[in-house]
C-alpha positions in Angstrom: -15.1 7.3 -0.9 -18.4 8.0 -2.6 -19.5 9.5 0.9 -16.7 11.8 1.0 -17.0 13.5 -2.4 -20.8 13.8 -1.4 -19.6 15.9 1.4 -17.1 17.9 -0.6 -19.7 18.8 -3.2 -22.3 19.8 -0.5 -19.6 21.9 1.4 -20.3 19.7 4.3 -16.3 19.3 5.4 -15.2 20.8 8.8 -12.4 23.1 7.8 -10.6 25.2 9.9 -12.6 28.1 8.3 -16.0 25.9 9.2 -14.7 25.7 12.8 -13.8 29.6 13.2 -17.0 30.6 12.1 -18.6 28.1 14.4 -16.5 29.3 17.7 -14.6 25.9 18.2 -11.2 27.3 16.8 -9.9 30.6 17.5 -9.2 33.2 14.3 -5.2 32.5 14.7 -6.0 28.5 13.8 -8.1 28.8 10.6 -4.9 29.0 8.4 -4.2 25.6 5.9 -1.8 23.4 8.1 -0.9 21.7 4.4 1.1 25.1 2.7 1.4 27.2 5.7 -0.3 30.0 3.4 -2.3 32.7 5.0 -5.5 31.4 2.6 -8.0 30.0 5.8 -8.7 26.6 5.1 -11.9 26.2 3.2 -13.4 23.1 1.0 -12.2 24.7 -2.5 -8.8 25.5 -0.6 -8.1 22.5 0.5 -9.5 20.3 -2.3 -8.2 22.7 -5.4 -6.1 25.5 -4.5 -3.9 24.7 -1.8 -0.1 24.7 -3.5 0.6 21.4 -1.5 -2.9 19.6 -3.3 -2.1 21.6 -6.2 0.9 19.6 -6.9 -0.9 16.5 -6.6 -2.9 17.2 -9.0 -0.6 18.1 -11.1 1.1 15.0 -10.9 -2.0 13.5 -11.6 -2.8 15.4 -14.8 0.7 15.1 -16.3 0.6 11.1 -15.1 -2.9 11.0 -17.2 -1.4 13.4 -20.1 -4.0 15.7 -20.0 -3.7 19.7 -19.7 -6.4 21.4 -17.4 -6.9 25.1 -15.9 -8.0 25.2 -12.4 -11.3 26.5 -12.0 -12.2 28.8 -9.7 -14.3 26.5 -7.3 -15.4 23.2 -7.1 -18.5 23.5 -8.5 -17.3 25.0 -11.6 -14.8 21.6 -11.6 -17.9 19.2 -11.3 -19.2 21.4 -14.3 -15.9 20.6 -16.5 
């Protein structure tokens, strides 16, 4: 687990938008497969502001009773 938020933090994941700029996925695949959105599927998409994660969190937050604003990326997240 501790691996994988290493690689989130380092922008180290291979998104769709990772593999489009790299030339293993064409331009018409780099949409998020999770909301169907036309946002290309980044790290801070995918961990933050995709609608489908967004939700989870969410849950999460109310579950914990906290109240939270999204930040803009995930480093401004580790930050908070």
């Amino acid at each position: 687990m501790e691996i994988s938020f290493w690689m989130v933090i380092l922008n180290k994941i291979n998104t769709r938008g990772v593999l489009v700029r790299r030339g293993i996925l064409g331009i018409n695949d780099a949409m998020c497969p999770l909301c169907m959105s036309t946002f290309v599927e980044l790290v801070d998409h995918l961990t933050i502001h995709c609608h489908y994660r967004w939700s989870i969190w969410l849950k999460l937050i109310e579950w914990w009773g906290l109240s939270w604003c999204c930040p803009g990326n995930l480093s401004d997240l580790f930050k908070q």
